[in-house]
Each structure stands twice: as C-alpha cells, then as structure tokens.
C-alpha positions as CSV (number, residue, x, y, z in Angstrom):
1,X,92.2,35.1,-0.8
2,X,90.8,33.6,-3.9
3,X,92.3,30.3,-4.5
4,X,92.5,28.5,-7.8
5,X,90.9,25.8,-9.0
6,X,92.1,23.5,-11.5
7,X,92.3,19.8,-12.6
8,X,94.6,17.2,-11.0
9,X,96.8,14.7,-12.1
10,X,94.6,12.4,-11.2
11,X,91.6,13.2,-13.0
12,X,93.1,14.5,-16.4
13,X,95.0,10.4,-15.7
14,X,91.6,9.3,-14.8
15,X,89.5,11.2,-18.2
16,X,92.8,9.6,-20.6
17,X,92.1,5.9,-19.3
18,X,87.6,6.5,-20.1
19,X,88.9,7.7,-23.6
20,X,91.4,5.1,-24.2
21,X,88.7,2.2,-22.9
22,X,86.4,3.9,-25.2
23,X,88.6,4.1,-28.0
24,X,89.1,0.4,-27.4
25,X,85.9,-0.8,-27.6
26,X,84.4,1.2,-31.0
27,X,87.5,1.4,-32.9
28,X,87.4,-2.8,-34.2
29,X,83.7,-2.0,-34.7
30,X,85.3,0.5,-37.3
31,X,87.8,-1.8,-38.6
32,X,86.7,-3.3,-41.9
33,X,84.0,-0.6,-42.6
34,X,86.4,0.8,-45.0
35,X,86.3,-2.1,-47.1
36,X,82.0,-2.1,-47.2
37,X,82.6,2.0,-48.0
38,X,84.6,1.2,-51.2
39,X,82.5,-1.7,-52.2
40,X,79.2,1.0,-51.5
41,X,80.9,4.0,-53.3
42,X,81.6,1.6,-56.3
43,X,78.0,0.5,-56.8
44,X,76.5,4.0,-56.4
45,X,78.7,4.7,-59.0
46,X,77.8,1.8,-61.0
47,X,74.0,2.1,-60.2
48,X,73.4,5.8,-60.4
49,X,75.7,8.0,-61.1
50,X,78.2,6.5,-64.4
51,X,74.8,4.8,-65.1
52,X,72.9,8.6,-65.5
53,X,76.0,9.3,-67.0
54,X,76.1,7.2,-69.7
55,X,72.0,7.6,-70.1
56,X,72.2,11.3,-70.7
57,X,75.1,10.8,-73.5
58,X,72.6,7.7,-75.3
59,X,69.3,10.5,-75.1
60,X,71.9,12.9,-76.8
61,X,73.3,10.6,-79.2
62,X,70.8,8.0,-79.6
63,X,73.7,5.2,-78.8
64,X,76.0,4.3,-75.7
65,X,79.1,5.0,-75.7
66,X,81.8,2.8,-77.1
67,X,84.1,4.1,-74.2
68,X,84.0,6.1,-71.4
69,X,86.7,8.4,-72.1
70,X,83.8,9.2,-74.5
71,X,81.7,10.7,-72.1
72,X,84.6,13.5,-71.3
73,X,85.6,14.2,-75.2
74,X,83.5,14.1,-77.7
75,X,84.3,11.6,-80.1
76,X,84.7,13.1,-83.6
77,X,81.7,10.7,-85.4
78,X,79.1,11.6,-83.0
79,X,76.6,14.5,-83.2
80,X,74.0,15.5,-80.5
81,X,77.4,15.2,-77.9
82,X,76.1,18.0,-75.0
83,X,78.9,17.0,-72.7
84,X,80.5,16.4,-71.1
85,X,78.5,14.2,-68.9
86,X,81.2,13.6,-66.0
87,X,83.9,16.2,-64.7
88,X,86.8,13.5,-64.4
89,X,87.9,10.3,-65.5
90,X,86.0,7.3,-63.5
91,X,88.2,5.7,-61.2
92,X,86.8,3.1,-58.4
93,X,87.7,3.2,-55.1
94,X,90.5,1.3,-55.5
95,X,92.3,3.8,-58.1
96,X,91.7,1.6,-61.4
97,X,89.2,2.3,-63.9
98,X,85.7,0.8,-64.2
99,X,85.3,-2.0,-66.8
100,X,82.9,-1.0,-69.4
101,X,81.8,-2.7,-72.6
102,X,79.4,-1.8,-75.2
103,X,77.2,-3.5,-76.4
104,X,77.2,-5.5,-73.1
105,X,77.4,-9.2,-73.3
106,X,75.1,-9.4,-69.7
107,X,72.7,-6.8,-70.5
108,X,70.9,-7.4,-73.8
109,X,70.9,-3.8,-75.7
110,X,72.5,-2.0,-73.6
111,X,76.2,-1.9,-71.6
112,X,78.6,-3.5,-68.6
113,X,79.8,-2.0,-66.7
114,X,82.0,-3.2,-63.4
115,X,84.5,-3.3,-60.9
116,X,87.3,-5.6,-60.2
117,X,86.6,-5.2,-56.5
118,X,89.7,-4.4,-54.2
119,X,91.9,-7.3,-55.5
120,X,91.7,-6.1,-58.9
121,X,90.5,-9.6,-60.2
122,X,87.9,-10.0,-62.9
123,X,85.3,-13.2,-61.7
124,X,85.4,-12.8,-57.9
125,X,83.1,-12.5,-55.4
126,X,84.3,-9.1,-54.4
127,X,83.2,-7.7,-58.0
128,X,81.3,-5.0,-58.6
129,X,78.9,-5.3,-61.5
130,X,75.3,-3.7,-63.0
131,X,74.3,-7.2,-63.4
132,X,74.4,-9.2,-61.1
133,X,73.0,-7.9,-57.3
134,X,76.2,-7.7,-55.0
C-alpha cells in the first residue's frame, strides 16, 4: 500500500511564521530607499543623460537650447537640428519637469539645470542640481 506523503498543518504554519519574521526584519531596511531611488534617478538624469542630451543638440547647433521642449521639436530659427535628442518630455521622479535655464546663472557659458526635489520647492536641501554636488 503506498501511502502519501504531504505537508502538515504544522509545517506549512511553521514555513508562514520564517517568512513573516523575515519579512519583518528586511522590509524597514527597504523603507525610505524609494526616496534615495528618486533622488539617484534624478541626478543620472541630470548628470548624464538630459546633460548628453542637451550636448548633442549644442554640437549640432553650435548653442544650447533655450528650452527643452527644444530638444523634442525643432525650433523653427535653428539649423543643424538632427533630433530629436530625447524620446519624451523630461519629467523627474516626482512627475514635474526639470528646471532648465539657458544661459545658466551657476554655470558660466553654459546651462542649469535641476530638480525641485520631492517637495517641489526651489532652494532646499532635497534639490537636485548640475551645480552644486548633492
């Protein structure tokens, strides 16, 4: 007679209560990590890739532009425009758009670009900017 072998109440009981002690002690190691994602996802975008962005329109051009809708349409007084240099509006990680100006008033020649940072603030500490280190 072959018998069958299965789990037991008590075991699956005992494997739910390892899980939910685990569970317990990584998930507030996770909490807050959202908030360092958005602020890394921001400056990447910042850094490197709105920044290569805007580089490849100014080698086209030979300026920056003077917005970055700019950089999805070419603006009817530029030639040399091989865009368009990003696939979608810019939006940080916190659904507004990035702050740029041009010419920049923090980076001589050149442009500013930022991020409010989560509270949507210009002038805190949780800003996001290409020149200042954050």
């Amino acid at each position: 007679m072959r018998r069958n072998r299965g789990f037991t109440l008590i075991e699956i009981m005992l494997v739910v209560i390892i899980l939910g002690v685990l569970a317990a002690m990584v998930v507030p190691k996770l909490t807050g990590r959202s908030d360092e994602a958005r602020r890394s996802v921001a400056k990447t975008d910042i850094e490197s890739n709105l920044a290569l962005a805007i580089d490849l329109y100014e080698v086209d051009t030979g300026a920056y532009p003077t917005e970055l809708g700019d950089l999805l349409l070419q603006p009817g007084d530029v030639s040399g425009w091989k865009g368009p240099y990003l696939k979608k509006a810019p939006k940080d990680p916190w659904g507004r758009e990035y702050e740029y100006r041009c010419p920049g008033s923090h980076n001589v020649n050149s442009y500013d670009l930022s991020s409010k940072g989560k509270d949507g603030s210009e002038g805190n500490d949780d800003d996001i900017t290409n020149w200042q280190a954050s």
